[in-house]
N, C-alpha and C positions, 0 to 999 in steps of 0.2 A: 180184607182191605186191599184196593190196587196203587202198586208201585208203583212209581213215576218212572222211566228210562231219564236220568240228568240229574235228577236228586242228590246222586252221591251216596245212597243210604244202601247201595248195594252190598256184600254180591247177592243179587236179586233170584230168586226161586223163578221162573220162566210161571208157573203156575199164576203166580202173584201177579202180573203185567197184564193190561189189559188184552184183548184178544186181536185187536187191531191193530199192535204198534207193530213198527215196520224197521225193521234193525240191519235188512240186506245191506243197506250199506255205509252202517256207522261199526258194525261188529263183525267180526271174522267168525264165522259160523263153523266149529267143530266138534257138533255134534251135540256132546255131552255139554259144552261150555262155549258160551260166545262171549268171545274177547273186543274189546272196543279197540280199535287200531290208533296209534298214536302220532302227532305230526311231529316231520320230521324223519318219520318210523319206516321199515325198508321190513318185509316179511319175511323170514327165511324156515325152511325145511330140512330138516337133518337124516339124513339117510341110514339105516342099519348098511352093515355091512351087504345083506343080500339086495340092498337096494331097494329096503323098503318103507316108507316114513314113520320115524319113530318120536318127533318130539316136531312143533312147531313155535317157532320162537317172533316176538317183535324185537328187532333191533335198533333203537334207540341211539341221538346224539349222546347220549349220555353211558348207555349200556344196553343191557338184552334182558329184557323180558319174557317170562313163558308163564301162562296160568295152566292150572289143571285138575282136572274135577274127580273125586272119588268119595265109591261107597262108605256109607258112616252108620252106627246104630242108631237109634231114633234119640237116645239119650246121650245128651252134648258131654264134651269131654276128650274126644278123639285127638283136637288138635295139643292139649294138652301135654297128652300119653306122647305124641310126636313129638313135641318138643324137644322132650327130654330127650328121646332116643337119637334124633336127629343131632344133639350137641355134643353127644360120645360119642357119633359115628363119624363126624367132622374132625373129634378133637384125636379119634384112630386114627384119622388118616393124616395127621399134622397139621390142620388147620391151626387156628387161633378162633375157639369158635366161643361166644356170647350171649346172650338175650339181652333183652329192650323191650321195656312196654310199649304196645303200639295202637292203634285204633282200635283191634280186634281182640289185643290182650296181648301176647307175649310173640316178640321177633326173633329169630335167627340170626347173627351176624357172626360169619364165617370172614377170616381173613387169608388169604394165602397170598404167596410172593406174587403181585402184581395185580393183585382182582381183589374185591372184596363180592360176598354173594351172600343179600337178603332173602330170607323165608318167611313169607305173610300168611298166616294164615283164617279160614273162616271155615264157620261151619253153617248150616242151613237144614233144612228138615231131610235126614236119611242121606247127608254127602256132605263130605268137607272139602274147600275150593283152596290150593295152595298157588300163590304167585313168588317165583324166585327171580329177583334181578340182582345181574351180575354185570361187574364192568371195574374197572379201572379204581385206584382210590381216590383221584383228585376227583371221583365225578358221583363217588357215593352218596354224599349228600343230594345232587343233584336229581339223582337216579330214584332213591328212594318215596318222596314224594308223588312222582312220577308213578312208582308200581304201586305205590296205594291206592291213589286217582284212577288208575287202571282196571285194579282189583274193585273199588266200588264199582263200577259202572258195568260187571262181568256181570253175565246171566248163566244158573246152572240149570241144564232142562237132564233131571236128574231120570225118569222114565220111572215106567211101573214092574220092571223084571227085579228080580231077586242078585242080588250082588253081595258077597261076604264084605266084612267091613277092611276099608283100605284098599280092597280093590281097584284100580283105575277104572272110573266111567268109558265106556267106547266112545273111541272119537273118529269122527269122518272129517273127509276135505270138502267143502266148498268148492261147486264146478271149478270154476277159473284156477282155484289153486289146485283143484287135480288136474288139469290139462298139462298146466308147467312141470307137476310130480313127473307125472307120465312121458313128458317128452325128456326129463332129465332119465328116467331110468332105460327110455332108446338108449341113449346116449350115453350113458353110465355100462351097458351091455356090451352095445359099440365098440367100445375103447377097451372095454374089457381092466378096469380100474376105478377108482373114486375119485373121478374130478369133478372138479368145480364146475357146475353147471349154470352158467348168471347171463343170458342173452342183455342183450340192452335194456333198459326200459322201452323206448323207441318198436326196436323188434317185437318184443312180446306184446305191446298194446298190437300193432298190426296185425301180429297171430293170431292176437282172440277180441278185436274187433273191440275192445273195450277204452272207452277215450276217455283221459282224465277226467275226476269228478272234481264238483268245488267241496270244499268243506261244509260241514253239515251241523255241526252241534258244540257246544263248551261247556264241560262237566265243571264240579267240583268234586274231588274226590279227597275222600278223608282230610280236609282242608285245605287240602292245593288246588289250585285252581288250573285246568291241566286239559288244554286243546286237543280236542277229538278227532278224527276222521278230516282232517281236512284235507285230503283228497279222498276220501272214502273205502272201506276196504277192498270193493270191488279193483279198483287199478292197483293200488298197494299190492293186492291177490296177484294180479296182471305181471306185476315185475317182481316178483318172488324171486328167491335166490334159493336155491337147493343142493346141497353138500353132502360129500360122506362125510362120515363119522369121525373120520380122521382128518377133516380136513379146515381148518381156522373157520372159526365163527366171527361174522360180523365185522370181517377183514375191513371194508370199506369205514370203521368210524375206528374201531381198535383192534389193529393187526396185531397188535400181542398179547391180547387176551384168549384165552379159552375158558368158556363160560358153563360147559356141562358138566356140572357137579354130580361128585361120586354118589352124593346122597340126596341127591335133588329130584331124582325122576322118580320115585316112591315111596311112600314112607314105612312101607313094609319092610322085612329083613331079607327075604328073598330077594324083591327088587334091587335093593340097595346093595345087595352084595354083587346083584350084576351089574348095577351101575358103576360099581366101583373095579370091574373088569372091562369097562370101556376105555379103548389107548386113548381119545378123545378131550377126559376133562385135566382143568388145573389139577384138583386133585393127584389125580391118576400120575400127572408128570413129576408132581409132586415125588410121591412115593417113590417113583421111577429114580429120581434123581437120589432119594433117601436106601434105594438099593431094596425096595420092597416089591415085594410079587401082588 
């Protein structure tokens, strides 16, 4: 049976879609998962320390979004198993963390001083797709909706290579958001530090030749009704904001959040224990301030 792209009934198998739908410039193409871009939404990229892209996030009126695709066993269950594990690793690190039934079955909700950070997650033939949005409390409600709508309308083009389960799918950048990567890690070399690297919108359309798009499409997603691409991801791509690791996320909507969760970038134990070595998230500061290593 072929999915519809707008349906909502996502996150949609890339297999499943018919062969001509055209998604360049409603979805952010990486690779493994293509993320529908949000209005409103500003694109940002997160630097490893050696300067080199570790997490891609939408940043939202509301909060920050990131989706992300990994390997699964063919038999459902996985996001389960993460559940659980996920809300001991939150409640180690001092969160206030909870579940919630949600479209897909059971949610994440982590609270910590200043932010509250949702974990949606789905699962699909041979990969499970997890969206975490984080932001502020007064905008939780608002925010959540949002990452659902977001998560339906995700595509996972999961490939035919062998992957252990939980492993992260590879993900690539989209030309235009690799132009901006690239010109940020000159520049990130340059200076010989992690600075903010955010040219204008204005500049960077000029850079790469790409001139505002109009909007394209209006989803529903898991019941909200939740405007797509309206500028398209191609310019959204265009004015990308790219960061070190250490350096505030998403300054321009909420400068005093930091939104990269100790336990958010995998739901492995390996990963997560690295995650939770990044100076980076709330977490992290968390602990810091709790006098934990």
């Amino acid at each position: 049976m072929t999915e519809e792209i707008g349906s909502g009934r996502g996150p949609y198998d890339i297999e499943d879609l018919a062969d001509d739908v055209d998604l360049s410039n409603s979805h952010l193409d990486l690779g493994s998962v293509l993320v529908p871009v949000v209005e409103g939404g500003q694109v940002t990229v997160e630097m490893t320390a050696d300067h080199q892209p570790q997490a891609v996030h939408l940043v939202t009126p509301h909060g920050r979004i990131s989706v992300a695709a990994f390997a699964a066993p063919r038999s459902p269950g996985l996001w389960r198993e993460v559940v659980g594990e996920l809300v001991d690793t939150l409640r180690t690190d001092g969160a206030e963390a909870s579940t919630e039934d949600g479209h897909w079955g059971r949610e994440v909700v982590a609270v910590v001083p200043g932010g509250v950070h949702r974990f949606i997650g789905a699962e699909g033939p041979r990969w499970m797709v997890r969206c975490v949005a984080s932001g502020p409390p007064e905008s939780a409600d608002d925010l959540a909706p949002v990452a659902r709508a977001v998560l339906s309308e995700s595509v996972v083009r999961r490939g035919s290579d062998p992957h252990p389960p939980r492993d992260p799918l590879p993900v690539s950048l989209p030309p235009v958001l690799a132009e901006q990567v690239f010109a940020a890690q000159q520049q990130m070399q340059a200076d010989g530090v992690m600075d903010q690297f955010a040219a204008a919108p204005e500049e960077l359309a000029e850079q790469t030749g790409t001139p505002p798009a109009e909007p394209t499409s209006t989803v529903t997603g898991a019941g909200a009704d939740t405007e797509v691409a309206p500028e398209g991801a191609i310019a959204q791509s265009a004015r990308a904001h790219v960061i070190g690791e250490d350096d505030p996320v998403g300054t321009d909507v909420h400068p005093d959040i930091e939104v990269t969760d100790a336990a958010a970038q995998e739901p492995s134990e390996a990963e997560a224990d690295r995650s939770r070595r990044s100076s980076g998230s709330a977490l992290q500061r968390l602990r810091r301030r709790q006098g934990k290593k």
